[in-house]
N, C-alpha and C positions, 0 to 999 in steps of 0.2 A: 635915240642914240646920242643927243646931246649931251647929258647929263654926266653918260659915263666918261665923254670927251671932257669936257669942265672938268670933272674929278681928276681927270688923266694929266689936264694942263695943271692945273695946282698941283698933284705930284711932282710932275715936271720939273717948277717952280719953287716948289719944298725941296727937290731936288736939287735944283742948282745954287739953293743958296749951302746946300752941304758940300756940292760939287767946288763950289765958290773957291775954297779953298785951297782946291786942288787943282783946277780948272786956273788956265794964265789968261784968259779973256773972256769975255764975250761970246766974240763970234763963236768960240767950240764950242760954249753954253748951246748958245742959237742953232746952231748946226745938231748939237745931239738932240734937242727938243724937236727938229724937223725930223730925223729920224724917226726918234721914240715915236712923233703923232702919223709919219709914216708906215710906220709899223702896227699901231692901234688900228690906222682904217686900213689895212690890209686883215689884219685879225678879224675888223668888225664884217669884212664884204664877205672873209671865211664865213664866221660864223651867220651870217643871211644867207650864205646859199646850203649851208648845212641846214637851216632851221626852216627854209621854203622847200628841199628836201624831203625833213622829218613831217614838213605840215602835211606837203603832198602823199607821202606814206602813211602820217596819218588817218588824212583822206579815205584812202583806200582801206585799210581798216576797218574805219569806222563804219565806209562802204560792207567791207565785207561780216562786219557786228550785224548790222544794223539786218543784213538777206540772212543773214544766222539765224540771228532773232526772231525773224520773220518765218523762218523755217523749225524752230523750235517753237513759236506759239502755234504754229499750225501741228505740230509733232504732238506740241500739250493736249492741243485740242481732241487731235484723235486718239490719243491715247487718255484723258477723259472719258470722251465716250467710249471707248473700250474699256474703264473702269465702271464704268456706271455699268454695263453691260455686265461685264464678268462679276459684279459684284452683286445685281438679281439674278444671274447663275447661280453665282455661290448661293444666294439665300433659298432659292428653290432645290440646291442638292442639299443645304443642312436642312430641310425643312424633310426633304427625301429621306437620309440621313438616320435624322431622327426620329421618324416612324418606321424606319425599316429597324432601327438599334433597339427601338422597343418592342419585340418579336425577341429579338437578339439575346438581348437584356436580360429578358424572363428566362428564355430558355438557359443562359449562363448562369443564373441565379438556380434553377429546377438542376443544372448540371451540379453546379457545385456543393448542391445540396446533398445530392445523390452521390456524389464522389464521399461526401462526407460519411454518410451512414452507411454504406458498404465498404469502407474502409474498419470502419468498427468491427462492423462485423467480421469482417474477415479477420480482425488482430483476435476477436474471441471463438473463432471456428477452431473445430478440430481439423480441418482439414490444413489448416497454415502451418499444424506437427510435420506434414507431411510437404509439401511446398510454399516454406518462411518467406516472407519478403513479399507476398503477394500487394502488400496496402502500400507499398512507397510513390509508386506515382499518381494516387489514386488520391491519398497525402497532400503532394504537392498539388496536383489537379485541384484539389480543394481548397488552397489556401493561395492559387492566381487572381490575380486583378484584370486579365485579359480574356477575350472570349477565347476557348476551347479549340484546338486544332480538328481536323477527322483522326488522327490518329490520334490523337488523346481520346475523342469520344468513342472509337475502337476497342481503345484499352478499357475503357468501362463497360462496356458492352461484354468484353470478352471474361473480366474478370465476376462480371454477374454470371455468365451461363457456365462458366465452372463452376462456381461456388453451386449452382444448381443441380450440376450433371455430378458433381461429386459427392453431394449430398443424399442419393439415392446408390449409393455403390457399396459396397462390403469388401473394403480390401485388406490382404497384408503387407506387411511390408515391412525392411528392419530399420531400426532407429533406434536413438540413445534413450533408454528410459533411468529417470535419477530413483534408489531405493530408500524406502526411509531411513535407513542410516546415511545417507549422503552419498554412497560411490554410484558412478554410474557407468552403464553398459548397454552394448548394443544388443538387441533382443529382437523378436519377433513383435510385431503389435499388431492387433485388429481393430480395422476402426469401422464401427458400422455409420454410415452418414456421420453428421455433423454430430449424431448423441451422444455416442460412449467409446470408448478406445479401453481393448482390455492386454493383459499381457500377461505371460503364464497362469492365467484362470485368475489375473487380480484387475481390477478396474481401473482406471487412471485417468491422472487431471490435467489439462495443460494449463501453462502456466503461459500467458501470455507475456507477464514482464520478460522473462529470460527467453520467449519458443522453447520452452523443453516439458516432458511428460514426463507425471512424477506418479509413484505410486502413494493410494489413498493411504494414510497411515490408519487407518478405520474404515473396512472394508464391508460390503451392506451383508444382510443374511448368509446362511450358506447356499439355499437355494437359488440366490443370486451367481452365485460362486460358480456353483456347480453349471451352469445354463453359460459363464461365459466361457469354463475350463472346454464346455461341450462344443460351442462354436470355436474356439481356437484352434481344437481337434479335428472339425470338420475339412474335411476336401473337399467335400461337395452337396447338393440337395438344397435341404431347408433344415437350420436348425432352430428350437427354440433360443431366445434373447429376448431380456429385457431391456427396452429401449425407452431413453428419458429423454419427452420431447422439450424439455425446457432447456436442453443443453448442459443439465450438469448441475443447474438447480436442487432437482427433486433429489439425485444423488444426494448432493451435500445435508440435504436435509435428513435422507434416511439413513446414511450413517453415524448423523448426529443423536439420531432417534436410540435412548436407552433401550436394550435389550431389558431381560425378565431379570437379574442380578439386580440392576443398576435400578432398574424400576422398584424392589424389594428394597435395598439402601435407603429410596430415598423416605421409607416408613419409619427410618431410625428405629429408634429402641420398641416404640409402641408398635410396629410393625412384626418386628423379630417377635414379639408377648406372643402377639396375633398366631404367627404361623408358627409359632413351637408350640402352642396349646392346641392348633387344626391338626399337627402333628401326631401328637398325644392323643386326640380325640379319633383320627381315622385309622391308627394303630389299635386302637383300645375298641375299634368298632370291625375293626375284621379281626381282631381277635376272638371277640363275642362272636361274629358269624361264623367262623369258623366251630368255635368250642358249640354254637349251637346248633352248626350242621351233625357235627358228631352224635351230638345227643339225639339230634331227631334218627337219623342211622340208629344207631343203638334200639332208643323208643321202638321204633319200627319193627327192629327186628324180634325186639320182646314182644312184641303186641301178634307175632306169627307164632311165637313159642310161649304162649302165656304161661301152660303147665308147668315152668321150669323156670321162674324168675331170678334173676341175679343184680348182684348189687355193684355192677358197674355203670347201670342206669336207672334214673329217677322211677319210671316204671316200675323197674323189677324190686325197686325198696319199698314202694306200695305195696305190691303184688305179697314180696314177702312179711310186710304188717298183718296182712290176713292172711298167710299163710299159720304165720307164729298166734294169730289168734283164731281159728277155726272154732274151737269149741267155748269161746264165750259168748257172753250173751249179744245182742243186737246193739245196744245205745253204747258197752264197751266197745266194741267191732269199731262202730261208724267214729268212736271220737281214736281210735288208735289207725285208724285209716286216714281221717281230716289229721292226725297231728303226721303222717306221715308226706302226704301233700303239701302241710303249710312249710316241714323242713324243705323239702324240694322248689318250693317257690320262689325263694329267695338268690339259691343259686342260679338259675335259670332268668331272674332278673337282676344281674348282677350284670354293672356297669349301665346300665341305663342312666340311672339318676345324671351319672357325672358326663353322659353325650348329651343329657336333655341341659343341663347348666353351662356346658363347655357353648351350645349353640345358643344360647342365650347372653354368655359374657360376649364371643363376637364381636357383632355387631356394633356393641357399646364397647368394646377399646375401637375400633373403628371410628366410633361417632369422638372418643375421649383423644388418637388420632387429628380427628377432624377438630375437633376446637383447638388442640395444642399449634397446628400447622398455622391456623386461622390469627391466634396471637401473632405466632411469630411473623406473620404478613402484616398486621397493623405492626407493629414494631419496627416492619422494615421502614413502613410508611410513616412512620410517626418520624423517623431519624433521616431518610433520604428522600421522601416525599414520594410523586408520583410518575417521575421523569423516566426512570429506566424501570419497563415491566421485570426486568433479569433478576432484578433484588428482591420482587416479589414471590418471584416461579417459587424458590425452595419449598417457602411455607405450603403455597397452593399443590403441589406436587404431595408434601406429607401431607396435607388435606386430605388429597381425592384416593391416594396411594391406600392410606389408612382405611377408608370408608371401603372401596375396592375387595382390601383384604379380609376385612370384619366380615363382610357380604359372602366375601368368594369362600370363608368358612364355614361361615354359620349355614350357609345352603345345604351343602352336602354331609352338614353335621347330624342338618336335621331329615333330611333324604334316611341316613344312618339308620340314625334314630329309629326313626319310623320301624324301616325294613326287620333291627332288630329285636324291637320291642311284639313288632308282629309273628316273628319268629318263637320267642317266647312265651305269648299269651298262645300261641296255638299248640306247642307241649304241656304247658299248664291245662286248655283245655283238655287236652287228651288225658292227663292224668285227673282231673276231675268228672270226665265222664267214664273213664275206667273206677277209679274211686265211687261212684254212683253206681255201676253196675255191680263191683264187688258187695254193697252194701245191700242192692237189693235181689242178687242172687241167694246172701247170705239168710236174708229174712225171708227169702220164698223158702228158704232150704228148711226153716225153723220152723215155718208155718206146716209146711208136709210133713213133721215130724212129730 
């Protein structure tokens, strides 16, 4: 406390020589310096009993820091050991945790896998024509990061054993079918299971982008037809259907499949040759059976009336050769009877020659067919390569088309053939062993005489 007294007395001091001038003496110098330093030690005894105060307060404080302190290191303490504690807790429930999640894990993985692939399926069912919307939470289901609720795994559950239960049912029921020209109306439909859905006797396809059923613009056989027009008719029983377990597959297939027209096309020109000369040849062959039935009738019936031959049948122009020759000699007779025979042979083997040639070309425009097709397949390949078989099919098609048709001609060209050629060597017989008997009745009759 000296210090700041010194300072105080040289202010003092500094003071009074300013005061100096103002100040008429001394003594009021001396007098206000006694004040001022009176007034300092009363400040200074203030501020010591404020500051032995604050100590003492402080004191207390520091007291109460110090049992703080003492109560928070013991606080630390046990709640350390309560972390060390809760924290081998925690390590033995993650360790719990995560052997229980791995159980979890799989089974959300086998869920979501399963959400996924009946979700497919169900967008390509027939049965989603009749209740749309079934895959949307089966969708979401499959594209969570979380494991599965029970009522999420419910809904999978439920939406499997419909798709099952509805898979064996046969129902009607109405709905919008689209026509191939575009408009669309509500109609009856039949769906048997998940295979086919038909609608006024015509089959139909669902379209899974839009949920709507369209009619086939290409519709299978008619006896396909016919089998669905029969169940849509039905009220009850069993009726015949055909049903495609591929779901629509096999359909698309067999109304892709050319009928017998389109099959014929694709022989082009060597094709058309083929069946307008099987044409010609199986005309030109029941024609011959025909005109040779006649003749055998006829034959027949001369061969019951010989005494009276006429010349509407090969027979009876023999018969009348030695009629008109009776009274000449034997070796006359036999050559006016042989020349009446060899006239008659020819007609009766007429058309032959060209059903035995017609069955013989065939085969060969078939095989001439088959190498034309054969080019055009290396041609395809020689320009586009080997990438799309589709560029190949045309030629391969007039290949097999042509060879087919050559075949499916020349068989029953030569079947014809046959039948007809045998027809006419067995009137030819007849009138050769008629001819032989005339001949040698004639020279018994010569010999008796």
């Amino acid at each position: 406390m000296k210090k700041p007294s010194l300072i105080l007395v040289l202010a003092v001091l500094f003071a009074g020589n300013v005061f100096a001038a103002k100040a008429g003496d001394l003594d009021s110098l001396l007098k206000e310096v006694k004040q001022a330093k009176a007034e300092e030690a009363r400040l200074n005894k203030q501020r010591e009993a404020e500051f032995l105060k604050d100590k003492n307060r402080q004191a207390q404080l520091l007291a109460a820091a110090k049992e703080k302190l003492a109560t928070e290191k013991a606080r630390g303490e046990s709640l350390k050991q309560q972390f060390d504690e809760n924290e081998q807790k925690l390590a033995e429930a993650e360790e719990t945790l995560e052997r229980r999640q791995g159980n979890l894990g799989e089974l959300f993985g086998v869920v979501r896998q399963v959400a996924g692939d009946v979700a497919g399926i169900l967008d390509a069912s027939l049965v989603s024509a009749q209740y749309p919307g079934r895959s949307k939470e089966l969708v979401r289901m499959s594209n969570e990061k979380k494991l599965p609720s029970i009522p999420e795994l419910e809904e999978l559950w439920f939406q499997m054993q419909h798709e099952m239960t509805e898979s064996g049912k046969v129902v009607k029921y109405m709905d919008s079918v689209v026509a191939v020209d575009g408009t669309e109306n509500q109609q009856e439909v039949v769906r048997v299971g998940v295979f086919n859905a038909v609608s006024s006797g015509k089959f139909l396809r669902y379209l899974t982008e839009t949920d709507q059923l369209i009619i086939l613009p290409r519709q299978p056989a008619p006896r396909f037809l016919r089998m669905a027009e029969g169940l849509q008719n039905a009220s009850g029983g069993m009726a015949p259907m055909a049903v495609d377990p591929s779901r629509g597959a096999i359909l698309n297939l067999l109304v892709q499949a050319p009928d017998l027209k389109e099959r014929v096309a694709q022989g082009k020109e060597v094709g058309y040759i083929i069946i307008g000369l099987a044409a010609f040849g199986f005309l030109l062959a029941f024609y011959r059976l025909v005109a040779l039935g006649l003749t055998s009738m006829k034959v027949r019936s001369q061969l019951r009336h010989a005494d009276n031959p006429k010349k509407s049948n090969p027979l009876g122009r023999v018969l009348l050769s030695w009629f008109d020759n009776q009274d000449a000699d034997l070796e006359t007779l036999e050559r006016k009877v042989d020349e009446a025979v060899i006239k008659e042979v020819p007609k009766l083997q007429r058309g032959l020659s060209i059903l035995k040639i017609l069955a013989v070309i065939a085969p060969l425009l078939g095989l001439l067919g088959t190498v034309t097709g054969m080019i055009q397949t290396f041609q395809s390949i020689t320009l586009f390569g080997t990438g799309d078989p589709k560029l190949m099919a045309g030629g391969i098609s007039q290949a097999l088309i042509t060879t087919v048709l050559g075949l499916s001609a020349a068989i029953p060209l030569t079947f014809l053939h046959a039948i007809v050629s045998t027809r006419s060597k067995a009137l030819v017989q007849v009138l050769e062993e008629q001819s032989a008997g005339i001949i040698a009745r004639h020279a018994e009759k010569l010999h008796s005489s």
